[in-house]
C-alpha positions in Angstrom: 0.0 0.0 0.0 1.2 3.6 -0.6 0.6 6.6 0.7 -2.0 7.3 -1.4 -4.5 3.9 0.1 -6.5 6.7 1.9 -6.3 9.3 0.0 -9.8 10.9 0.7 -8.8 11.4 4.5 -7.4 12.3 7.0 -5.7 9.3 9.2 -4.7 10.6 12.9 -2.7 8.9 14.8 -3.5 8.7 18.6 -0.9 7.0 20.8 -0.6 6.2 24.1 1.3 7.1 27.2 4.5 7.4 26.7 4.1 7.8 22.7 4.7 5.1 20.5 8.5 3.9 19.8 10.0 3.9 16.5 9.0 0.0 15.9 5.2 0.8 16.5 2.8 0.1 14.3 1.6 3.5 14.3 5.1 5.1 13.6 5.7 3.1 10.8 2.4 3.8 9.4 3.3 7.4 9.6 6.5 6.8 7.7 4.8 4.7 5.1 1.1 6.2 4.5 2.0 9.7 5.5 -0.9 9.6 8.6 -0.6 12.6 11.0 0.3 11.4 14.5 -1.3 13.8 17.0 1.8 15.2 19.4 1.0 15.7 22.6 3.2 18.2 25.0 3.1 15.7 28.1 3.7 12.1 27.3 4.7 10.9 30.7 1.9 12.5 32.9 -1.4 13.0 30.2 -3.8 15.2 31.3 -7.3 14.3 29.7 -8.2 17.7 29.5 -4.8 18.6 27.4 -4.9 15.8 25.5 -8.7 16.4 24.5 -8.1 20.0 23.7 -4.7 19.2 21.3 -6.5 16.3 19.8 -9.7 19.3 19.2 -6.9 21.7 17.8 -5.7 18.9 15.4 -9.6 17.9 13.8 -10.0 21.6 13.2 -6.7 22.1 11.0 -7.4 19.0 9.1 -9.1 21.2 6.1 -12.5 20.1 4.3 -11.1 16.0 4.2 -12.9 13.6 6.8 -10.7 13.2 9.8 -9.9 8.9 10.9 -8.9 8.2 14.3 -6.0 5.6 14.4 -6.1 4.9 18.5 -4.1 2.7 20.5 -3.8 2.3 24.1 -4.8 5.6 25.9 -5.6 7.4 22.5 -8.4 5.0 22.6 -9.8 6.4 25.4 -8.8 9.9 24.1 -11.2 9.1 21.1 -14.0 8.1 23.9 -13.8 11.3 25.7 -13.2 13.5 22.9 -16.5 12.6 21.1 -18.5 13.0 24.2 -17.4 16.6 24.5 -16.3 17.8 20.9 -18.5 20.0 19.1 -15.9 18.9 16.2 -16.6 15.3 16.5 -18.7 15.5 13.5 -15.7 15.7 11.3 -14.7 11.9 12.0 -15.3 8.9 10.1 -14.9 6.4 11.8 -12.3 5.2 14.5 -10.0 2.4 14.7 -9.7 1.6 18.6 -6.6 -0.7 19.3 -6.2 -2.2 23.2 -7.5 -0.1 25.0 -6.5 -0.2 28.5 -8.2 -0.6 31.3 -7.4 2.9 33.1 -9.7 1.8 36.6 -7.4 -1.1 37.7 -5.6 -0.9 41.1 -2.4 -1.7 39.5 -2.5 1.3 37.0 0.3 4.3 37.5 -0.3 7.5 39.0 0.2 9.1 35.8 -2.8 7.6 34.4 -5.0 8.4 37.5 -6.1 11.2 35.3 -8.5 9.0 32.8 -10.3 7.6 35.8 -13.4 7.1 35.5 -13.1 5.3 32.0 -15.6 7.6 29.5 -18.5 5.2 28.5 -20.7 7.2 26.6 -21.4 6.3 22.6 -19.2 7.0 19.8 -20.6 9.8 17.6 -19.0 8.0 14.8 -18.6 4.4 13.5 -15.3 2.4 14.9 -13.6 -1.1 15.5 -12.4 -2.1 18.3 -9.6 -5.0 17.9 -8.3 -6.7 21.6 -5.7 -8.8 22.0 -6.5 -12.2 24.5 -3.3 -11.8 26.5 -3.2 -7.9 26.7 -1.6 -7.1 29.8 -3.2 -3.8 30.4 -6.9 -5.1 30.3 -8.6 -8.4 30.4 -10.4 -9.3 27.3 -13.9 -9.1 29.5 -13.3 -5.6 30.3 -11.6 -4.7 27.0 -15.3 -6.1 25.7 -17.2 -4.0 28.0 -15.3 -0.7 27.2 -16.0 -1.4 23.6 -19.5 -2.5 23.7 -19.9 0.9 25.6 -18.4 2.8 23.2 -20.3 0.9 20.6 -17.7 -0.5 18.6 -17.2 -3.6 16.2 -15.2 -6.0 17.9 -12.3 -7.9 16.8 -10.2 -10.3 18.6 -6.9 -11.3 17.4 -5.6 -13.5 19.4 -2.5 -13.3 21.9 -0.8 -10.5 20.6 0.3 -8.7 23.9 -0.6 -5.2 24.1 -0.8 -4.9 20.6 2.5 -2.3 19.8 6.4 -2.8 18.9 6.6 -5.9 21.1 4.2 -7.5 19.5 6.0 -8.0 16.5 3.6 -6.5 14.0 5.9 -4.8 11.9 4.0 -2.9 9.8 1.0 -4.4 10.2 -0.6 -4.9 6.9 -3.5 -6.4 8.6 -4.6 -3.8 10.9 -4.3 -1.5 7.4 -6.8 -3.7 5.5 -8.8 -3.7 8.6 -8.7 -0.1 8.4 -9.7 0.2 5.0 -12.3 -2.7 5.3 -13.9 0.1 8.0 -13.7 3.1 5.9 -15.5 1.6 2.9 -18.8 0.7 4.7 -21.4 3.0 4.6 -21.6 5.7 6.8 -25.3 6.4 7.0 -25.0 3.7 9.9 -23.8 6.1 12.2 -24.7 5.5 16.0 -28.0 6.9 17.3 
């Protein structure tokens, strides 16, 4: 695939904490396809609110093309509380929603005591949610719950981890045709 497999959108890329390292998926795919990763100013202690308001800064510079969220980790809950409080959220697509954590466990870092509680409230837009069986930052039950909430597709993969560079994905092809496979449906079928 080429830059150009996309070409009437806008991909965003939405990492988690900490950003994603050279060998993610999502880096590569911003080398390869020319998606825009969405930098955030704090990557070891996110602030929702920040991150919200950057990611709302981001949709409204994307010109006239429809903006497609490209989450993983926290950026999928990013996506979840950004399109419950957006005016912009509008502007999306659809959403790709990679592993989301589980933000409410006990075992969770301070830095991400922020994204408590988890946002449950409907996707204003159509997305897929893909969960790995062996992630180790959510069971697949909850993972479930979180995207049944959300009301997102769901695909499980398998024991992939958490889904990023240690994973061994490498480019992950598969996630792209997944991607594209979610782009080409209608989009009349937008949640109520």
């Amino acid at each position: 695939m080429t830059r150009a497999d996309l070409p009437s959108f806008r991909v965003l890329l939405l990492p988690g904490w900490l950003d994603s390292d050279p060998d993610h998926w999502q880096s590569r795919w911003e080398a390869l396809h020319g998606d825009q990763r969405v930098q955030q100013d704090d990557w070891l202690w996110p602030r929702r609110g920040d991150w919200m308001a950057r990611l709302d800064e981001v949709v409204q510079l994307a010109g006239d093309r429809p903006v497609v969220l490209v989450a993983h980790s926290l950026g999928c809950h990013l996506a979840a509380a950004w399109s419950a409080h957006s005016r912009h959220a509008g502007r999306v697509h659809a959403a790709m929603l990679v592993a989301p954590p589980d933000t409410e466990r006990p075992d969770m870092p301070p830095n991400l005591y922020n994204w408590r509680p988890i946002v449950r409230d409907r996707l204003s837009f159509p997305s897929l949610a893909i969960i790995s069986s062996d992630d180790p930052y959510a069971a697949p039950n909850r993972a479930r719950e979180m995207a049944n909430d959300w009301g997102s597709e769901v695909r499980e993969i398998g024991p992939r981890g958490h889904v990023n560079a240690q994973s061994g994905l490498g480019d992950w092809p598969e996630g792209r045709q997944w991607l594209q496979v979610l782009l080409q449906r209608p989009t009349a079928s937008r949640p109520e």
